[in-house]
C-alpha positions as CSV (number, residue, x, y, z in Angstrom):
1,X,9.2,-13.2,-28.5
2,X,8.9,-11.6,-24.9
3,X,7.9,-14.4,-22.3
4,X,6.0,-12.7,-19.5
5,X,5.5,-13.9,-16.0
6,X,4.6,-17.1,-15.2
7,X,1.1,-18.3,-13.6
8,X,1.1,-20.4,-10.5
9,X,-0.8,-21.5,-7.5
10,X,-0.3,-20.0,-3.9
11,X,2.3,-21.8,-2.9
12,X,2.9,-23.2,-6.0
13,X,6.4,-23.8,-7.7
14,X,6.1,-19.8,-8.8
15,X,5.3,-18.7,-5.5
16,X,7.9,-16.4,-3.6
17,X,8.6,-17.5,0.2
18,X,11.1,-17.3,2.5
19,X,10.3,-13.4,3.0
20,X,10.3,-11.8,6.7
21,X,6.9,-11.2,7.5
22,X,7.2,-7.3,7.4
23,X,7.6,-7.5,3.6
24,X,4.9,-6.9,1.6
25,X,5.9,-7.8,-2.0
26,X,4.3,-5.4,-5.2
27,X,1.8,-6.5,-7.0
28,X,3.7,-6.8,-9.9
29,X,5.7,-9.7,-8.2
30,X,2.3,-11.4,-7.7
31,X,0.4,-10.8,-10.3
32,X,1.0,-14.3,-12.3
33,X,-0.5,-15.9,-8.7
34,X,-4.0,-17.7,-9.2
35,X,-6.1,-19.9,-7.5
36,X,-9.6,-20.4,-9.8
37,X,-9.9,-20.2,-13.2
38,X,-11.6,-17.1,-13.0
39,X,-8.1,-16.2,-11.5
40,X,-5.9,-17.7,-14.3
41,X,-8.2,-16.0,-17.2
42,X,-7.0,-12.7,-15.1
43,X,-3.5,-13.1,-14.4
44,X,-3.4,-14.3,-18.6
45,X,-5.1,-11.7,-19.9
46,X,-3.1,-9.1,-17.8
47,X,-0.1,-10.9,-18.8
48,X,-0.9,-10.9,-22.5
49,X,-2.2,-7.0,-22.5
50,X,0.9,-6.2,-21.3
51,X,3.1,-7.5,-24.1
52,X,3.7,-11.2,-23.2
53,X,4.2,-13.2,-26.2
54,X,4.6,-16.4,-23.7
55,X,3.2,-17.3,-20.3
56,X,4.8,-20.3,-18.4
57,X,1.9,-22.2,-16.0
58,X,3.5,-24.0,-13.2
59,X,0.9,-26.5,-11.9
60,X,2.8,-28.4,-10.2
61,X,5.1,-27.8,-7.3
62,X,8.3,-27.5,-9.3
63,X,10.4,-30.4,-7.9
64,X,12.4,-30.2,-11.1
65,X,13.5,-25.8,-10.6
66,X,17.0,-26.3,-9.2
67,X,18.4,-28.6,-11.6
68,X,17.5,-32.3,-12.8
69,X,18.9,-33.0,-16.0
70,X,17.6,-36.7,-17.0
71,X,19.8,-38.4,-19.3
72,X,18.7,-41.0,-21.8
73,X,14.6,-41.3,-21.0
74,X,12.7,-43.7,-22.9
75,X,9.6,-40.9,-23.4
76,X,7.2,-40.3,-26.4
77,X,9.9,-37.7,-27.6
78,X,11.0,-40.2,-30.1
79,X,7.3,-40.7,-31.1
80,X,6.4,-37.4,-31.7
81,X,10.2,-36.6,-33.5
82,X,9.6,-39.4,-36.0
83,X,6.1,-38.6,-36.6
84,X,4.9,-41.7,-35.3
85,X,7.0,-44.2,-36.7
86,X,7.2,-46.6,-33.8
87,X,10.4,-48.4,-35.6
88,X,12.5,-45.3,-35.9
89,X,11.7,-44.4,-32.6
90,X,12.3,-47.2,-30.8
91,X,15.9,-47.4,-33.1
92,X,17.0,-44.7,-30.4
93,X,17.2,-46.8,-27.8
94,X,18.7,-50.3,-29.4
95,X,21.6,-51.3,-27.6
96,X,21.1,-49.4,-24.4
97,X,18.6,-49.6,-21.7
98,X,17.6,-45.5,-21.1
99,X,16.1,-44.4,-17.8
100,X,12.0,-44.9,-17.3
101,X,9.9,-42.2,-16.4
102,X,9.7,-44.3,-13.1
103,X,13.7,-43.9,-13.0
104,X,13.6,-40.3,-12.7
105,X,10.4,-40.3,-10.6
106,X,11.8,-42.4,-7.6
107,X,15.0,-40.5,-7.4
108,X,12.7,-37.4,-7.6
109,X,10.9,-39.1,-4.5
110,X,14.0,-39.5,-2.8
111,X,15.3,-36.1,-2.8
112,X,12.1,-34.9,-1.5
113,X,12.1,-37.3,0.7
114,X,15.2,-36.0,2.4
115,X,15.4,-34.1,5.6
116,X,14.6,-30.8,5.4
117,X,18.1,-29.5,5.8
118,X,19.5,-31.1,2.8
119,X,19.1,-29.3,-0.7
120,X,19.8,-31.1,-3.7
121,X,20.9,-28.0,-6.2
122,X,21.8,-29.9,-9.2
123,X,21.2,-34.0,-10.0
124,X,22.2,-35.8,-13.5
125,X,20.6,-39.0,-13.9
126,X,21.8,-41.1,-16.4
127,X,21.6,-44.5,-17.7
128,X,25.1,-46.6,-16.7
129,X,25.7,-47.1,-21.0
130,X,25.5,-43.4,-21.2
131,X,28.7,-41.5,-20.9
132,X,26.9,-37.8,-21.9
133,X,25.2,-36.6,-24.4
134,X,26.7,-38.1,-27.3
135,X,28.6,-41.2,-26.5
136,X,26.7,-44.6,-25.3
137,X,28.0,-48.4,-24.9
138,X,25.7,-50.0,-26.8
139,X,25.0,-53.8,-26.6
140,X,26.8,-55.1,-30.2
């Protein structure tokens, strides 16, 4: 598969900024940038004729880009990897509480909450029975 450029709002996660104002970027550099749906149908079908097997929409504003690796998150994940079956999935998380989507949300919040001088390049959240990937205290 070749993944082509990515579609985004301007301004949008996608967008490129920081740039003096003398530069002018190429349209190639823009050209996954779209603000309508007339606009997305282009920037798709340009992306596709040009060998894209793949093209990424950002519609939001990225908060996630420089690095938040959730651990354990109760999510339909589970649902959807067991087909369903509500007491398989939910067998994932006996033992342990895992992170909420509101978990990862509000610490979300709080880093863009921070003053603007303050970049957070990389945040692991996980729940306080997880030790990584593999290893959990569970509740006996």
């Amino acid at each position: 598969m070749c993944a082509g450029a990515y579609v985004t709002c301007t301004s949008g996660g996608g967008t490129l900024s920081g740039l003096a104002p003398d530069v002018v970027l190429p349209r190639q550099m823009r050209i996954g940038v779209a603000d309508t749906p007339d606009e997305v149908r282009r920037a798709v079908r340009e992306l596709v004729n040009g060998g894209a097997d793949l093209v990424k929409v950002i519609a939001t504003g990225a908060v996630l880009a420089p690095g938040t690796h959730p651990g354990a998150a109760d999510t339909e994940f589970s649902k959807v990897r067991f087909k369903g079956d509500m007491s398989q999935a939910e067998k994932i998380y006996e033992g342990y509480t895992p992170l909420r989507a509101e978990d990862v949300a509000d610490t979300i919040y709080y880093c863009a909450s921070l003053p603007a001088h303050v970049c957070i390049n990389d945040l692991i959240i996980t729940p306080t029975q997880q030790a990584d990937a593999f290893y959990f205290n569970r509740n006996q």
